[in-house]
C-alpha positions in Angstrom: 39.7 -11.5 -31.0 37.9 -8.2 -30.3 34.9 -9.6 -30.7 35.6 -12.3 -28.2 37.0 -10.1 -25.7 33.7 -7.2 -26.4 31.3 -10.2 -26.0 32.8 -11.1 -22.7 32.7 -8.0 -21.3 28.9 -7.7 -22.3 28.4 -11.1 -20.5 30.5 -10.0 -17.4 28.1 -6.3 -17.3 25.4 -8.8 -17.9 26.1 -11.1 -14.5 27.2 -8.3 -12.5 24.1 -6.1 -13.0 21.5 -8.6 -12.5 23.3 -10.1 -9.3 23.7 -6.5 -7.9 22.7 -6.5 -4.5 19.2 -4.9 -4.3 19.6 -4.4 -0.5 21.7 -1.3 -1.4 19.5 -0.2 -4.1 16.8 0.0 -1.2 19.0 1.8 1.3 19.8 4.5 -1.6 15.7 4.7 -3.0 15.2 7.4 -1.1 17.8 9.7 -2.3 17.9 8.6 -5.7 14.0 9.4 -6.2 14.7 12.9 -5.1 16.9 13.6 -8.2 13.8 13.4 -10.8 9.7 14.3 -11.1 8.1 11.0 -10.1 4.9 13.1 -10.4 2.7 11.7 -13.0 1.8 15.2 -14.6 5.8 15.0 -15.4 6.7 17.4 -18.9 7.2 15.2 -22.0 11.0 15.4 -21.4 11.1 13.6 -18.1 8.6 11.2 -19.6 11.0 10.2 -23.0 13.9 10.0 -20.4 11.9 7.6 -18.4 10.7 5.5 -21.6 14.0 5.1 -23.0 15.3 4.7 -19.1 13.0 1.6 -18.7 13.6 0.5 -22.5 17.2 -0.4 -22.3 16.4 -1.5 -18.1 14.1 -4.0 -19.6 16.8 -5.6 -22.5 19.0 -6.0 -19.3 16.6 -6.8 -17.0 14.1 -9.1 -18.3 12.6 -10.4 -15.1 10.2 -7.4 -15.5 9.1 -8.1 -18.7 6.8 -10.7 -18.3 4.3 -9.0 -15.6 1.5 -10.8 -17.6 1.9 -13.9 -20.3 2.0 -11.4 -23.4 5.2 -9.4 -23.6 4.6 -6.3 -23.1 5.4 -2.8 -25.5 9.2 -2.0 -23.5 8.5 1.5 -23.5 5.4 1.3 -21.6 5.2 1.2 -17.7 3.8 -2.2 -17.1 1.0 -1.3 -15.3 -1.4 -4.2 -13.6 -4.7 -5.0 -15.3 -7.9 -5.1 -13.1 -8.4 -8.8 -14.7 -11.0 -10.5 -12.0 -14.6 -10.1 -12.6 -15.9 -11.7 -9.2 -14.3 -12.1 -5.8 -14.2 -16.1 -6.5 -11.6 -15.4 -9.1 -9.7 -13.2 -7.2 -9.3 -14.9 -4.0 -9.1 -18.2 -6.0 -5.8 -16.2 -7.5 -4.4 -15.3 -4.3 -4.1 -18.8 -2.8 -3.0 -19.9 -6.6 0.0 -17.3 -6.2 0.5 -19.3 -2.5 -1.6 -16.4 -0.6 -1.8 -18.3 2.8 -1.4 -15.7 5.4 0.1 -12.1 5.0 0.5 -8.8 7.4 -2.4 -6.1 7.4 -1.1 -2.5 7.5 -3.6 0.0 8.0 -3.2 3.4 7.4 -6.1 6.3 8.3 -6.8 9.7 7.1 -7.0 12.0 10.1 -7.0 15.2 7.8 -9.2 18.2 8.9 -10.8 17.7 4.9 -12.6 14.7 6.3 -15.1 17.6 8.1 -16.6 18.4 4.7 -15.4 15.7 1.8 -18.4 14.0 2.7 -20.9 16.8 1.8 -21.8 14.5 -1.1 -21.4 11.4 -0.1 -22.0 10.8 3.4 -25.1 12.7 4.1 -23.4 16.1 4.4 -21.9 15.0 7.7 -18.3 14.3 8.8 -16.2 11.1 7.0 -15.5 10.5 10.7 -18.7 10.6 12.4 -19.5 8.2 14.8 -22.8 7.6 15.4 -23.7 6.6 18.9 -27.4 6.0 19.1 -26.6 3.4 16.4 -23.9 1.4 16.1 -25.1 -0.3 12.7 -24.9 2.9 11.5 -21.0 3.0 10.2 -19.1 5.8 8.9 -17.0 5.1 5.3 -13.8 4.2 7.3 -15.5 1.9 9.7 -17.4 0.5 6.4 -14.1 -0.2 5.3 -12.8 -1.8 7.7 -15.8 -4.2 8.4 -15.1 -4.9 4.4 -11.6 -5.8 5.4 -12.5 -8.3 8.2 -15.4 -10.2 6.2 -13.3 -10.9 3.4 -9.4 -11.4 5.0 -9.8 -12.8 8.5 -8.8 -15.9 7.0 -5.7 -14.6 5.5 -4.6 -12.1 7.8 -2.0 -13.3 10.3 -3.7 -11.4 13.7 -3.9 -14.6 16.0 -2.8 -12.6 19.0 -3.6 -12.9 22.4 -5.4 -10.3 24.3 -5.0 -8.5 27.6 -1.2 -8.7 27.7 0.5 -7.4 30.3 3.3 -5.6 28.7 5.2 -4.9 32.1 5.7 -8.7 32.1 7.1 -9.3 28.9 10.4 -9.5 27.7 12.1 -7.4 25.4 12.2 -10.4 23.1 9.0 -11.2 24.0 7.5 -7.2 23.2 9.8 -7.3 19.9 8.1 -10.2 18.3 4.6 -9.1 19.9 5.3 -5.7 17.5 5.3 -7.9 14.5 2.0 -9.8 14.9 -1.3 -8.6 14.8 -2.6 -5.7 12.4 -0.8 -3.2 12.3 -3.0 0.2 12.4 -1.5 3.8 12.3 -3.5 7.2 12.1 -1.9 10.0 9.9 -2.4 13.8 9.1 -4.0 14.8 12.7 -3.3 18.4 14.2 -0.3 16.9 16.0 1.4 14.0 13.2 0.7 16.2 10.4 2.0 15.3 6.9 5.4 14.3 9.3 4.4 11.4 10.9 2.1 8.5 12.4 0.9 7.5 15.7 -0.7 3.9 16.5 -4.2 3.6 16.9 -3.5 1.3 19.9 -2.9 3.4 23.0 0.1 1.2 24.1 1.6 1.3 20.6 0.9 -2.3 19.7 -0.8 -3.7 17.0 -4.5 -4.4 17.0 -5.3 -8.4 17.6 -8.6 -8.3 15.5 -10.2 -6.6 13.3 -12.7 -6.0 16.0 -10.0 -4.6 18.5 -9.2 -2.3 15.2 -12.9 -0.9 14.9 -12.9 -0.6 18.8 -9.1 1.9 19.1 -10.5 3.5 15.9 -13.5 4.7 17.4 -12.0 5.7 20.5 -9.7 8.0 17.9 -11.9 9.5 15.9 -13.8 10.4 19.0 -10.8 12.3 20.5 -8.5 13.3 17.5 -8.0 16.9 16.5 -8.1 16.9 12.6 -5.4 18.6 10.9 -2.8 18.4 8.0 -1.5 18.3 5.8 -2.4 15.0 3.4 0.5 13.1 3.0 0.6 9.0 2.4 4.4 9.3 2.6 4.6 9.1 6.7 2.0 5.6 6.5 4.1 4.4 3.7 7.8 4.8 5.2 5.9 3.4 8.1 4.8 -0.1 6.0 8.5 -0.3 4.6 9.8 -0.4 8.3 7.6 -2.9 9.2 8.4 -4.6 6.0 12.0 -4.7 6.9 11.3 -6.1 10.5 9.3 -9.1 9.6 10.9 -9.7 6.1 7.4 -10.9 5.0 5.2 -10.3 2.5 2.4 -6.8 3.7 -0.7 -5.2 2.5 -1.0 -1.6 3.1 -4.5 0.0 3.0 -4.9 3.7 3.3 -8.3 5.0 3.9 -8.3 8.2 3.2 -10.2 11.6 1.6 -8.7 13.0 -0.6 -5.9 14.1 -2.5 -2.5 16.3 -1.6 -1.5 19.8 -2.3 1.9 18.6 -2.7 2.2 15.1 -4.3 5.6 14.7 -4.4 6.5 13.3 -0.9 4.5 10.7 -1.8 5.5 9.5 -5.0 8.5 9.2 -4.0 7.5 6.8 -0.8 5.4 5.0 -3.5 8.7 4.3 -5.4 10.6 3.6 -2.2 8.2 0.8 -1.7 8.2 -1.1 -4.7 11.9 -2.4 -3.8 10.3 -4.2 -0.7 7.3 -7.2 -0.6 4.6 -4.7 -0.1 0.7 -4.2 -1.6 -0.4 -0.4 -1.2 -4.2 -0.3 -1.4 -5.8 3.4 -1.3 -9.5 3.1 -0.8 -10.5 7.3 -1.6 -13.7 7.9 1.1 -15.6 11.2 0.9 -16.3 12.8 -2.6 -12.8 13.4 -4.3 -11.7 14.8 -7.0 -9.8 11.1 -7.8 -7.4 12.5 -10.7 -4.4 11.8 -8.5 -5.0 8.7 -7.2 -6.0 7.2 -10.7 -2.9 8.8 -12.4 -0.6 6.8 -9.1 -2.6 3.8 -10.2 -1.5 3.7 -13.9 2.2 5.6 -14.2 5.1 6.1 -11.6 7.3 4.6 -14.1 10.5 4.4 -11.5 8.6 2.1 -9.7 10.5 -1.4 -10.1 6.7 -3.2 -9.8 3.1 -1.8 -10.0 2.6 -2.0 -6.7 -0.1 0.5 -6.0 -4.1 0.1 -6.6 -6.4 2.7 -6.2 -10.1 2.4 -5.5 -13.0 4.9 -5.5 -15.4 3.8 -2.5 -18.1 5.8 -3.0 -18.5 4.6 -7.0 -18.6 1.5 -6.2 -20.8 1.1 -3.0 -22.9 4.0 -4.7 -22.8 2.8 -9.0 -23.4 -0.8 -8.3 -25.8 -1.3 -11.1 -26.3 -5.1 -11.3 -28.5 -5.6 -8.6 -27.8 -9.1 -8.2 -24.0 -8.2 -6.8 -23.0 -7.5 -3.3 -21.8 -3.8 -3.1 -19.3 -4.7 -0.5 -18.0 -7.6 -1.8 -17.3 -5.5 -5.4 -15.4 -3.1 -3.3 -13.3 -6.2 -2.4 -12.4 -7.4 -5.6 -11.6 -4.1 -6.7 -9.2 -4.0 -3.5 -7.7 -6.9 -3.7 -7.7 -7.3 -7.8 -3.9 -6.5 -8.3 -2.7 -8.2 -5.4 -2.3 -11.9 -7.0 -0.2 -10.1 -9.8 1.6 -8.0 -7.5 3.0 -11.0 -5.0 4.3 -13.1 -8.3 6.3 -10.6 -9.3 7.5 -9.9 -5.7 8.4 -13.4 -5.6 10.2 -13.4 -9.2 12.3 -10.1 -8.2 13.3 -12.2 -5.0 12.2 -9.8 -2.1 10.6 -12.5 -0.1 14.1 -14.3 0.0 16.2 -11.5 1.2 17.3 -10.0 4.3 16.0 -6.3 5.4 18.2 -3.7 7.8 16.5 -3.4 11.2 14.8 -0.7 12.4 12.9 0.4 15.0 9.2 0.0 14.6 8.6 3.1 18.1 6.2 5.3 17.1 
């Protein structure tokens, strides 16, 4: 009879955990993660407790377990592999994984590094330069962007009209205009700082092209005081609000230089976002060091998905060696190469189905 009664009460713990409302576990991310070291460099001591932490989380958990076909070892973090070898496969992938349209969040580095990161790679001259004489001429972020809009204007849901009159809209009418377009923030400037964003758009709207993106940015970078310090957390908490207003599936790209003197802040944001249907891209401009950024890539085991990719620009537009492959459209594929992964797993952890807390998307 004990027996009976144990096994019922495993079943019951069994029901109630996986049917626990994730919608609280969201609205508490943010405190819980400031409780441990989500740094990668964590001591051996955090990183046992997390092994056996994710161990017993996977027996009760299984979605998580089957990122991939294979079953992976339990004690690993189940960490994406970069599986595509040409942008065919991977876009074939996304519209496999029912990729028809998503939101574009872009996120740029206005950090006073960007005067001298690209010492190396971008001609010893600022990663923000903008070249007037020649407008071909593009700087890494406005490289990036271009990148963006030759391979996603398809996919990206930015159908909106231009020239609005905001005085003439209604409150309804500005709300929903919020959550169209692409969305594109600056961060780390002398006045936003590692504390906050500010929209590229001088009316706070998104952008309704790519185009209208590479127009605001230049207007920014020709008028923005560099500062710091470099922080993704700010962009990042930004993407979840968005996230929570449109209860759709978003890509977050951050351009950016470099890395942070204190990571913390935004490991934890990292970790905040994997509850949520959200893609963090960080494409690293300028000349590094990348130790970071590669270490976010592959560990951040209290992440509930690996939702973050990492790519080195200036490696891949620079290392190309097969000469008979388009430098831009590796970068890409490298960009985009978890993303099929990450929005099947999104889908099996049900994010896409449930309802997000308003917020306010002011800047």
């Amino acid at each position: 009879m004990s027996v009976f009664l144990f096994a019922i009460g495993v079943i019951m713990f069994y029901f109630l955990y996986v049917t626990y409302d994730s919608d609280s576990k969201k609205q508490n991310t943010r405190s819980r993660t400031q409780s441990f070291n989500c740094s990668p460099t964590a001591n051996t001591k955090d990183r046992i407790y997390f092994a056996v932490r994710r161990y017993f989380y996977s027996i009760v958990n299984p979605i998580n377990n089957n990122y991939e076909d294979g079953k992976p070892d339990p004690f690993l973090f189940r960490a994406f592999s970069d599986r595509f070898q040409t942008f065919e496969d991977v876009s074939g992938a996304m519209v496999d994984a029912g990729i028809k349209k998503c939101q574009l969040i872009l996120g740029i580095d206005f950090t006073a590094s960007n005067e001298w990161q690209g010492r190396v790679s971008n001609r010893g001259q600022s990663l923000h330069n903008i070249t007037q004489k020649f407008k071909a001429n593009q700087n890494p972020y406005q490289h990036v962007i271009t990148i963006l809009q030759h391979t996603l204007k398809d996919m990206v849901d930015a159908n909106v009209p231009k020239h609005l009159n905001l005085k003439e809209l209604s409150e309804e009418e500005k709300r929903s205009r919020k959550l169209h377009g692409i969305h594109a923030f600056g961060f780390g400037d002398s006045v936003t700082k590692d504390i906050s964003t500010f929209c590229l758009q001088a009316d706070g709207m998104p952008c309704g092209s790519f185009d209208d993106v590479l127009h605001c940015y230049r207007e920014c970078a020709s008028k923005i005081t560099l500062g710091g310090p470099t922080s993704y957390a700010p962009v990042v908490h930004k993407a979840i609000e968005i996230v929570e207003q449109t209860n759709q599936y978003n890509i977050l790209v951050i351009i950016a230089d470099g890395q942070f003197v204190d990571e913390g802040p935004t490991a934890r944001a990292i970790v905040e976002a994997s509850y949520y249907p959200l893609s963090i891209i960080v494409v690293g401009v300028g000349d590094g060091p990348w130790e970071t950024m590669h270490q976010f890539d592959d560990w951040l085991p209290e992440r509930n998905f690996d939702n973050f990719q990492f790519v080195e620009y200036g490696k891949i537009i620079s290392n190309t060696y097969d000469k008979s492959k388009n430098p831009e459209t590796m970068l890409a594929l490298h960009m985009l190469m978890e993303i099929p992964d990450q929005y099947k797993i999104i889908h099996k952890l049900g994010y896409m189905s449930q309802p997000h807390h308003n917020v306010s998307l002011d800047s």
